[in-house]
N, C-alpha and C positions, 0 to 999 in steps of 0.2 A: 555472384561474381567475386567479392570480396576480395576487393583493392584497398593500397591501402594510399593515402595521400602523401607525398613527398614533398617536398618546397627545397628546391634547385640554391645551390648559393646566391646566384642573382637575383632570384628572388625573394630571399631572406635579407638581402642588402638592402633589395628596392625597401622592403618594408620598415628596415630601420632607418632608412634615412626619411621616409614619409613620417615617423613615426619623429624625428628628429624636428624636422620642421615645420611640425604643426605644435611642436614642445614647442619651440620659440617662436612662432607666429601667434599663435592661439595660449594655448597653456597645456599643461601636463593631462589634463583629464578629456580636450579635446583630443589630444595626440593617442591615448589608450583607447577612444571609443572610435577613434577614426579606422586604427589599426585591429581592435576589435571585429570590427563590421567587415574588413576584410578578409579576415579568418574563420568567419561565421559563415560566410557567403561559401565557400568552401565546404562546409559541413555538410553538403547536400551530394556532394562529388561521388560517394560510400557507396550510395545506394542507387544512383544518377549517372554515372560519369559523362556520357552523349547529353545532358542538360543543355551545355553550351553550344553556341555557334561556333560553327568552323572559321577561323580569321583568314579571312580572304588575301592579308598580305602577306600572310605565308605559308599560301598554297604550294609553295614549288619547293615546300623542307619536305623532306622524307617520313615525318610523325605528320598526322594530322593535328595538327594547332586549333586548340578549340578557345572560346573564351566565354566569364562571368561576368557582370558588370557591377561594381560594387561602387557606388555614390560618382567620383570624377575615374576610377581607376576601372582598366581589365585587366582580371586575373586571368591571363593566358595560361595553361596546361594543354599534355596531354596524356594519352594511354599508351602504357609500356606492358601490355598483358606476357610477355613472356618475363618481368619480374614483378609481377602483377602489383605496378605501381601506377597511382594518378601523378603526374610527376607537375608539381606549379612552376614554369618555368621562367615567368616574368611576372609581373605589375608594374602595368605600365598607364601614366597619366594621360589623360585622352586630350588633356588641353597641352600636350609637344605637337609638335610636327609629328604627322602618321608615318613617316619615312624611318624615325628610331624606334618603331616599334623591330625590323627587322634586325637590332641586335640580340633578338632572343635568341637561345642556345639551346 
């Protein structure tokens, strides 16, 4: 198939701000391995991309919205095969309210 993995602006925000507050919550080497494990979780997408569940709450976007579970977070994406991108379009913390997941884009 060979796609290739994208990460969305909002979703390269989500991850530095996760990535921001687990620096100052935790420390710096928690904050790399958290963000880490997020990025890794991902690396299966190449060869996978249908891996993930379809997210039910945003059944009614025009892309099928699928999602990863990587420790508190989902990595929402989805498939753009006519620029044969995996495209990451959110991570989103599963302990908000389910209701801000639909500001995915």
């Amino acid at each position: 198939m060979d796609l290739k993995v994208f990460w969305s602006e909002l979703a390269e925000d989500k991850l530095r701000d996760i990535f921001d507050y687990y620096k100052v919550k935790a420390n710096l080497k928690t904050a790399q391995s958290v963000v880490n494990q997020i990025i890794e979780r991902t690396i299966c997408l190449n060869q996978n991309p249908k891996i993930g569940n379809v997210e039910e709450l945003l059944k009614d976007r025009k892309q099928e919205f699928r999602y990863l579970i990587s420790t508190n977070y989902k990595i929402i994406y989805y498939i753009n095969f006519e620029t044969k991108r995996i495209v990451i379009a959110n991570i989103f913390d599963c302990r908000q309210n389910p209701e801000k997941i639909k500001n995915t884009r």
